[in-house]
C-alpha positions as CSV (number, residue, x, y, z in Angstrom):
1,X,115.9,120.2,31.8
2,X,114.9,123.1,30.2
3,X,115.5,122.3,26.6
4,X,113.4,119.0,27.4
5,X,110.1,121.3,28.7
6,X,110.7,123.5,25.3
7,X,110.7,120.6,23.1
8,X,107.7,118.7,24.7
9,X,105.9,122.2,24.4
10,X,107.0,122.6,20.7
11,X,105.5,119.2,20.2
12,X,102.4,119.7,22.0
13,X,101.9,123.1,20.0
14,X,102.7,121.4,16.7
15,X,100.1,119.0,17.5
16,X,97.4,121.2,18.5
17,X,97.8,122.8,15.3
18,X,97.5,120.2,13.5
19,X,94.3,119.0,15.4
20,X,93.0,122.7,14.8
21,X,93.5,122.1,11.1
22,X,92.4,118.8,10.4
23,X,89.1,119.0,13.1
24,X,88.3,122.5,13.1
25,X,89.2,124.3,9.9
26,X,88.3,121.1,8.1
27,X,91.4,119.8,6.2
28,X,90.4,116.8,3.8
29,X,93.7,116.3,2.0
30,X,96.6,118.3,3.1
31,X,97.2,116.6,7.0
32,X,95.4,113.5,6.4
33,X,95.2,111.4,3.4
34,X,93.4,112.7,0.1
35,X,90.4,110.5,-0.8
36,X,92.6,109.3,-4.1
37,X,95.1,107.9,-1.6
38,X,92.8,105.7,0.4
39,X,91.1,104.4,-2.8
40,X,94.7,103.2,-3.7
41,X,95.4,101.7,-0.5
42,X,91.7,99.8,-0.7
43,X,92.7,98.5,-4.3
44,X,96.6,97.5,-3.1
45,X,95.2,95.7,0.1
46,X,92.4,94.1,-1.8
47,X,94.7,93.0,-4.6
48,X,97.3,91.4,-2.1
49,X,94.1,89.9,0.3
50,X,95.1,91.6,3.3
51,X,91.2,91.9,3.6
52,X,91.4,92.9,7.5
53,X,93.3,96.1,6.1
54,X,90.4,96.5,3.6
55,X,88.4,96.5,6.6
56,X,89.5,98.8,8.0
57,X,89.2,101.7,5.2
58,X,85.8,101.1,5.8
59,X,83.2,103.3,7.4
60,X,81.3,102.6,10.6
61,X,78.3,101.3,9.2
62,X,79.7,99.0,6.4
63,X,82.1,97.0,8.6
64,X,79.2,95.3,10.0
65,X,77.6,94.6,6.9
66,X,80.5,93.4,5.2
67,X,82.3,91.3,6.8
68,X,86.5,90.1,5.2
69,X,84.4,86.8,4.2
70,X,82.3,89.0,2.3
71,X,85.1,90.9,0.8
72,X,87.0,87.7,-0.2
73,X,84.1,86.2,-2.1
74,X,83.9,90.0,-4.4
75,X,87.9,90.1,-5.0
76,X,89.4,86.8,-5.1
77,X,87.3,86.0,-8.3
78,X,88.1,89.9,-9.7
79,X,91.5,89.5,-9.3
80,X,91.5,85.6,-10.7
81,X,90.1,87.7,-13.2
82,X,92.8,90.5,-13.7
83,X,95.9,88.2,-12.8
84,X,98.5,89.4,-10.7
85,X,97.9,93.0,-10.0
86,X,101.0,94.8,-10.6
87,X,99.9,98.4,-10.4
88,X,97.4,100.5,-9.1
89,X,96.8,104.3,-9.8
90,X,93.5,106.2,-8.5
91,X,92.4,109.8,-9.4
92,X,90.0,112.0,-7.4
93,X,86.8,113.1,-9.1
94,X,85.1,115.3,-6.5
95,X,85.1,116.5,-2.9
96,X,81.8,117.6,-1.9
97,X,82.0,118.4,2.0
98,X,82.2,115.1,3.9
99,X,81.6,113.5,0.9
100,X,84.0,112.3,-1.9
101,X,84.0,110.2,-5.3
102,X,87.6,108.8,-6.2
103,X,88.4,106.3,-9.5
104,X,91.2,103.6,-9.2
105,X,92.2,101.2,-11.6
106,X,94.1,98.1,-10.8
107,X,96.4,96.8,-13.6
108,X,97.3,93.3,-13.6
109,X,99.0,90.4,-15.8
110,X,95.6,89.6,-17.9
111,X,93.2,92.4,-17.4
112,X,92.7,95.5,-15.7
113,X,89.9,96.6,-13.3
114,X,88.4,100.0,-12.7
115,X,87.0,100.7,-9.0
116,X,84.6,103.8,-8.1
117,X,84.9,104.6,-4.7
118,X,82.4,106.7,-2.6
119,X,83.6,107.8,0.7
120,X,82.5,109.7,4.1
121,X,84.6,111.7,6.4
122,X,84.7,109.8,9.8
123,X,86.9,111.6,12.4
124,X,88.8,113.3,10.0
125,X,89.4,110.5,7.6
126,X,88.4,109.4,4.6
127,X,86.1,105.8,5.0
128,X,85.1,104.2,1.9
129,X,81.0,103.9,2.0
130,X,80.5,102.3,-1.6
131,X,82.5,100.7,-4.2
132,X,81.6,99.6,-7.5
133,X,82.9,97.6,-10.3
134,X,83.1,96.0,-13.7
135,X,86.1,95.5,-15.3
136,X,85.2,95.6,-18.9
137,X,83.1,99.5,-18.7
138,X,84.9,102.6,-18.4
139,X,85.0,104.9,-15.5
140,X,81.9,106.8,-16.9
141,X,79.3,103.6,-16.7
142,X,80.8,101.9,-14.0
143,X,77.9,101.4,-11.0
144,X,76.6,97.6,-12.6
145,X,78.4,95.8,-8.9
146,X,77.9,97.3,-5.8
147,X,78.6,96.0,-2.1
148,X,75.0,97.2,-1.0
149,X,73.5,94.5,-3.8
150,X,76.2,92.0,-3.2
151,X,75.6,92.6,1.1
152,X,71.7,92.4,0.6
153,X,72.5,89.1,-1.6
154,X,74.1,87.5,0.3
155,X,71.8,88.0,3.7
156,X,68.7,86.9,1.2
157,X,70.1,83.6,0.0
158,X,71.8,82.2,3.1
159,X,69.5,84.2,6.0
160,X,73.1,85.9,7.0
161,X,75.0,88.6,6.8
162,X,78.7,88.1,5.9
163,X,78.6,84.5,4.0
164,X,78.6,83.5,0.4
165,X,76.5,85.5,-2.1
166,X,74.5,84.8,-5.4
């Protein structure tokens, strides 16, 4: 029974610890994934349209504004457009306190498609806030799509949030 008490103790510790470090101190990449990471899992889910995973990479605020119908209607033409996504790699470009700019690229049978993703610290996780695209620009001039235009499109043509944009 003792060795039980000393393990669950151990654990507890451990876990406090690791609360300290992520909460307290701050950690944005060593207990909890790196911005670069969650850009990658964003691109992977998007690419295989697991859009209630997408979802839920996003922060508070943008869930409500864009819905997985919303989602669907900006990938499923981008990745008509890239084919078969077979590979995705993402970079980070900057951490700037809660804040965070990462770069993916999604590689696929007929094109590829380069994603810049701007992200919060929610809870002590990364949230994606922004993303822009255009497949044919590199990293450097991406910013021409963004889900705030495409959101406040599609409210203005249909009078909704969350249906088909313009």
């Amino acid at each position: 029974m003792k060795t039980i008490a000393q393990i669950l103790l151990t654990m507890t510790l451990a876990l406090a610890i690791i609360a300290v470090c992520v909460f307290a101190a701050g950690d944005r990449q060593t207990l909890v994934p790196p911005p670069d990471a969650v850009a990658e899992a964003f691109v992977r889910q998007a690419a295989a349209r697991r859009y209630d995973r997408v979802h839920a990479l996003q922060s508070w605020g943008r869930r409500e504004e864009l819905s997985a119908a919303v989602l669907r209607l900006y990938f499923d033409p981008l990745f008509r457009f890239t084919g078969t996504v077979n590979q995705v790699d993402a970079e980070l470009v900057a951490i700037d306190g809660d804040d965070a700019r990462a770069v993916a690229t999604a590689y696929g049978d007929l094109a590829e498609a380069r994603f810049v993703f701007d992200m919060v610290r929610q809870d002590g996780l990364w949230k994606v806030y922004d993303v822009s695209t255009n497949p044919m620009l590199p990293p450097e001039q991406l910013g021409m799509r963004s889900f705030r235009g495409i959101a406040r499109r599609a409210q203005a043509s249909t009078g909704r949030r969350g249906t088909i944009f313009r």
